[in-house]
TORZAFI-810467 format. One record per residue (C-alpha): residue number from 1; y, z, x; residue in three letters. Coordinates in steps of 0.001 Angstrom, whole numbers, plus 500000, padded with zeros to 6 digits. Each point is the difference from the previous one (the first is absolute). Layout:
N
+-----+--------+--------+--------+------+
:  nr :      Y :      Z :      X : rest :
+-----+--------+--------+--------+------+
: NUM :      Y :      Z :      X :  ALA :
...
+-----+--------+--------+--------+------+
REM end
This chain:
172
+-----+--------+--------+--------+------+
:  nr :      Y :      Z :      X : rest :
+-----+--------+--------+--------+------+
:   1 : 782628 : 068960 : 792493 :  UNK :
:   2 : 501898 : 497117 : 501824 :  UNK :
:   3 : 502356 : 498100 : 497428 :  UNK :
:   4 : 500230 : 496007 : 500957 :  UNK :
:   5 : 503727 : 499486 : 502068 :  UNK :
:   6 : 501132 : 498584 : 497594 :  UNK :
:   7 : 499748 : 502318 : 497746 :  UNK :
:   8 : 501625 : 502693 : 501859 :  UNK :
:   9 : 503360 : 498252 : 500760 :  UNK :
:  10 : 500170 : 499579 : 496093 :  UNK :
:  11 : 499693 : 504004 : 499399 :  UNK :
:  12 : 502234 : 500738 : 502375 :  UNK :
:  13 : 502320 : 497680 : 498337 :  UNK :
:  14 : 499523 : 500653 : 496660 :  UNK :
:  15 : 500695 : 504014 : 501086 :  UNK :
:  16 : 502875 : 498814 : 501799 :  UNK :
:  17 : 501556 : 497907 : 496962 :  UNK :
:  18 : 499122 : 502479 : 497844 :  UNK :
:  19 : 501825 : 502753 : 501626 :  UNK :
:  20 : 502969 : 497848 : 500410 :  UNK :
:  21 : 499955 : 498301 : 496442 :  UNK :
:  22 : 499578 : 503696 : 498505 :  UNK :
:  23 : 503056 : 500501 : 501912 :  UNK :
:  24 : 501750 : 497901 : 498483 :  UNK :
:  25 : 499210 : 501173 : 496294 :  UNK :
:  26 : 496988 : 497404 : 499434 :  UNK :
:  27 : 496894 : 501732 : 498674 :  UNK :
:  28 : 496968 : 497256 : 501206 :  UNK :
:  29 : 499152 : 497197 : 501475 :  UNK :
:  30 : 497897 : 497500 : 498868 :  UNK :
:  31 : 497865 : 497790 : 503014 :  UNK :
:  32 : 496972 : 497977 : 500703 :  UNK :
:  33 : 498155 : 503174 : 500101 :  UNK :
:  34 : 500989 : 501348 : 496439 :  UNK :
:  35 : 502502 : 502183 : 498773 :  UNK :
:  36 : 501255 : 503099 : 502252 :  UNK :
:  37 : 501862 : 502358 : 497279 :  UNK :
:  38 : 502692 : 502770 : 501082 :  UNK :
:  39 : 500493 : 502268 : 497475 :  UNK :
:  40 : 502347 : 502296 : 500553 :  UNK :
:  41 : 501708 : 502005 : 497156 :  UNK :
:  42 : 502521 : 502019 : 502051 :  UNK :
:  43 : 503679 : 498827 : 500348 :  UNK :
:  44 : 501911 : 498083 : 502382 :  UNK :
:  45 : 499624 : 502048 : 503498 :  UNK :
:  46 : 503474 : 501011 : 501011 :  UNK :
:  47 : 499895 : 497556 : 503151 :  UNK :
:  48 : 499967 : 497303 : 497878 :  UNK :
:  49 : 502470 : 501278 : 497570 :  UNK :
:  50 : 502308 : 500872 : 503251 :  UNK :
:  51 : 498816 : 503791 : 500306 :  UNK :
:  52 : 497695 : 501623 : 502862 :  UNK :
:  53 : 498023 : 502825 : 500745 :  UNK :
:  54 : 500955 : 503703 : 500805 :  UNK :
:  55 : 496817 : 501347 : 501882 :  UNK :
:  56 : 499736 : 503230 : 501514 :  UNK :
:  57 : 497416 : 503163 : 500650 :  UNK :
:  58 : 500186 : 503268 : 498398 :  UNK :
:  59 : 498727 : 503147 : 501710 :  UNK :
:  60 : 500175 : 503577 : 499280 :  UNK :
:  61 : 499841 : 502986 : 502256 :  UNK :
:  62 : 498334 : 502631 : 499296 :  UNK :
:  63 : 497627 : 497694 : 497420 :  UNK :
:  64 : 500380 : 499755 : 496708 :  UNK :
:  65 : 497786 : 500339 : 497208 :  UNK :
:  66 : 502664 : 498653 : 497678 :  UNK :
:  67 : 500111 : 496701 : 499206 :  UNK :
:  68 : 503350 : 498220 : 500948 :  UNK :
:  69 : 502239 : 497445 : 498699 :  UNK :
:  70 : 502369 : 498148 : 501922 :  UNK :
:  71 : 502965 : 497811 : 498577 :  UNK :
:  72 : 502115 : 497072 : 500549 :  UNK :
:  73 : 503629 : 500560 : 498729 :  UNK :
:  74 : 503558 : 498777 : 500245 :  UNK :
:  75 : 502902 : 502613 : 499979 :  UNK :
:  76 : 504034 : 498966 : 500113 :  UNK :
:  77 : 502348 : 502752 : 499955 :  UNK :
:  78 : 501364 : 498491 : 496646 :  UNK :
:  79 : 496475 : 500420 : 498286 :  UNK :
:  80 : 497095 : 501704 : 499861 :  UNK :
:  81 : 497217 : 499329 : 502027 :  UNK :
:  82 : 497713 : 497179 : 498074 :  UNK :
:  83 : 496212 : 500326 : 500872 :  UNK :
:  84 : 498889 : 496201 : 500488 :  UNK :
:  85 : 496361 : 500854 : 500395 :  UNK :
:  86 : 497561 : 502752 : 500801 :  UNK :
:  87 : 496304 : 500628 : 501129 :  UNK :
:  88 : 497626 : 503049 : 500032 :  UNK :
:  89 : 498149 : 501039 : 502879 :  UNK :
:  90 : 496346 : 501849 : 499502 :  UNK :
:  91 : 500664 : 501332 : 503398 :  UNK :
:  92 : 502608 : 499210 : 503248 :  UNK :
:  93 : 499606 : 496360 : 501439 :  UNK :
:  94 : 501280 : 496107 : 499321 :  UNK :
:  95 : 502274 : 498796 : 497157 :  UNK :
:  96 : 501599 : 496608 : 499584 :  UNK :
:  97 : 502788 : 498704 : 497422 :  UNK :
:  98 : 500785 : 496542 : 499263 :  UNK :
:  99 : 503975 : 500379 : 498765 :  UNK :
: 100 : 502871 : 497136 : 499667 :  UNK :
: 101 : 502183 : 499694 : 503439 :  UNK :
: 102 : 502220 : 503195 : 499845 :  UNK :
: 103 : 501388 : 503153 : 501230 :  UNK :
: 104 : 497142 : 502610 : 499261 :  UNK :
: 105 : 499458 : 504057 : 500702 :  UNK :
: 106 : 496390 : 501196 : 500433 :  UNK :
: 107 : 498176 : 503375 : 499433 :  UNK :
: 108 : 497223 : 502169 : 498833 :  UNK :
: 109 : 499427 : 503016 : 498488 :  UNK :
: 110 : 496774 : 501923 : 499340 :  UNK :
: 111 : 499257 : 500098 : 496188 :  UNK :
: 112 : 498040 : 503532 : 499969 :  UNK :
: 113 : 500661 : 499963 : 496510 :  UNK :
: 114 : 498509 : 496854 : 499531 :  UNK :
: 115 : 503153 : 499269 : 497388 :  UNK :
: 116 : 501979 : 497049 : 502113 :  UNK :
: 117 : 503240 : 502788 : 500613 :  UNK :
: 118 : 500968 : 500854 : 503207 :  UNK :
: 119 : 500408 : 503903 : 499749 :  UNK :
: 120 : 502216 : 501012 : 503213 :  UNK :
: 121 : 499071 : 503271 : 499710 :  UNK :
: 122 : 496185 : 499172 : 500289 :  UNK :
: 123 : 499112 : 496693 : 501430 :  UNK :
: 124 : 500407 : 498911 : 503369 :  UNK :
: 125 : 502289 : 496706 : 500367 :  UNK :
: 126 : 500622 : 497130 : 502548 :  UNK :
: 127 : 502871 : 497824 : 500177 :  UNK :
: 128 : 499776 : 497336 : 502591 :  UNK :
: 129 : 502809 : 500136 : 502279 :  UNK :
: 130 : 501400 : 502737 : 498063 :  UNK :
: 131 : 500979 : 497784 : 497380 :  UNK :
: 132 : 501499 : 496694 : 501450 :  UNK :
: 133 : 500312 : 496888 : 499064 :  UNK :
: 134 : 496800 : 497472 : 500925 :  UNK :
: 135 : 501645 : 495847 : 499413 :  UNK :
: 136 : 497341 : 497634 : 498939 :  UNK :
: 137 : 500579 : 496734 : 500877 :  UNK :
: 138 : 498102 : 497253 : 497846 :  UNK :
: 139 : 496897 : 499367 : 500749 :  UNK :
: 140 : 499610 : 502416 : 502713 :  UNK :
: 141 : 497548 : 503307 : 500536 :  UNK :
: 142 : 501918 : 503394 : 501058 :  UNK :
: 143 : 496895 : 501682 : 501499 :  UNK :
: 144 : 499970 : 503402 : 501499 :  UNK :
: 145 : 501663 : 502165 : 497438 :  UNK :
: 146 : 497889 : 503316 : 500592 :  UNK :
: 147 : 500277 : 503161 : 498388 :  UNK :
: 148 : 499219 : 502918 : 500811 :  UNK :
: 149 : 499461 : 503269 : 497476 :  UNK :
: 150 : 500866 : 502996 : 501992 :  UNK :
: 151 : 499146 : 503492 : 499455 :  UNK :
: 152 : 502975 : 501320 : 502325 :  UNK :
: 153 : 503229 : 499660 : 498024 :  UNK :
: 154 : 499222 : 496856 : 498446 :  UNK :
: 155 : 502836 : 497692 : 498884 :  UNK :
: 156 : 501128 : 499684 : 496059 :  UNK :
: 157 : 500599 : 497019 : 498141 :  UNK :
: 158 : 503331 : 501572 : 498326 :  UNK :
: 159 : 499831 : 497881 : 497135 :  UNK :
: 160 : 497701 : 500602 : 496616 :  UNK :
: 161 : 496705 : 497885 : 500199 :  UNK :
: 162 : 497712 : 499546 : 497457 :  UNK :
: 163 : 498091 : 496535 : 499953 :  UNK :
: 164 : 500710 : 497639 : 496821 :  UNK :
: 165 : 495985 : 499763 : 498839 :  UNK :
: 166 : 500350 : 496657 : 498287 :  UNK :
: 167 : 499446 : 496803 : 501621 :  UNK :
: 168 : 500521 : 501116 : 503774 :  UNK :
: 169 : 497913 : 501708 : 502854 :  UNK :
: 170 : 496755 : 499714 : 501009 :  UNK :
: 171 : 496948 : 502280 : 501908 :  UNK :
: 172 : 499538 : 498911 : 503107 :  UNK :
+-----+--------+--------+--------+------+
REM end
C-alpha cells in the first residue's frame, strides 16, 4: 500500500524529530497527526551525560560450556580496583558498556561455579591488553576490545573478583 507524498515526508520527519527530540531528554511530540509518545524508563545514556561505549567480542578456545562474565573496572596503584559495571555472557560473543568518560580495565572470567567469583585456580580469565589502561573520551565508542579465554596458560586477573549483585550487571 502506497501512502499519499505527503504523507511520507511527514513520517520520515516525525521519526527524524523524534529521534533527535528523545535525544535531547523530551519524551513526545505532539503534531497535526496526533500524539507520538517516547517512553523510555531507562536513564540518561552516558553520551549524553558525557560517557561512551566500551564494545568488544569475547571468544574462548577450546569452547566453553561455562557461562562468562566480563567486567569494566578502574584500578590505581593507591586503591583497589573498583568494578564500574559488569555483564554475563550465556556463551562467548558481543558485550557493550555505556560508562562516564574515564580510564577503564576490561576482562572476563568464566563463572563455572555460576557464583560471580573468579576462582584462579579453576576458571579461565582474559584481560584485554593484559591489563592496560583503555581512555574514554566523552561521547565517544572504544570498539574492538576482544577477549579471548584460552585454554593454554591463560592469563589471571591477580586481584579478588566477586561481582557486587545489587543494582549493577546485566545478561547479555
Amino acid at each position: 500500500m502506497r501512502h499519499p507524498r505527503g504523507l511520507q515526508h511527514i513520517s520520515f520527519a516525525v521519526l527524524l524529530a523524534s529521534a533527535l527530540l528523545g535525544a535531547c531528554g523530551h519524551h513526545g511530540l505532539e503534531g497535526k497527526y496526533g500524539f507520538l509518545g517516547v517512553f523510555d524508563e531507562r536513564p540518561p545514556s552516558p553520551q549524553r551525560t558525557g560517557g561512551g561505549f566500551l564494545v568488544g567480542m569475547v571468544s574462548a578456545e577450546p569452547p566453553t560450556e561455562s557461562r562468562i562474565v566480563v567486567f569494566v573496572y578502574r584500578s590505581t596503584p593507591a586503591e583497589a580496583p573498583e568494578i564500574i559495571d559488569w555483564a554475563v555472557l550465556e556463551q562467548p560473543g558481543p558485550y557493550l558498556f555505556g560508562v562516564p568518560a574515564g580510564t577503564y580495565h576490561v576482562a572476563a572470567f568464566e563463572d563455572r561455579d555460576r557464583n560471580f567469583h573468579y576462582n584462579p585456580g579453576r576458571d579461565r580469565a582474559a584481560l584485554y591488553h593484559d591489563g592496560g589502561p583503555i581512555v574514554l573520551m566523552p561521547g565517544r565508542t572504544v570498539d574492538r576490545l576482544d577477549l579471548k579465554l584460552r585454554g593454554d596458560e591463560p592469563p589471571r586477573i591477580e586481584f579478588d573478583v566477586t561481582m557486587p549483585t545489587a543494582g549493577r550487571g546485566s545478561a547479555l
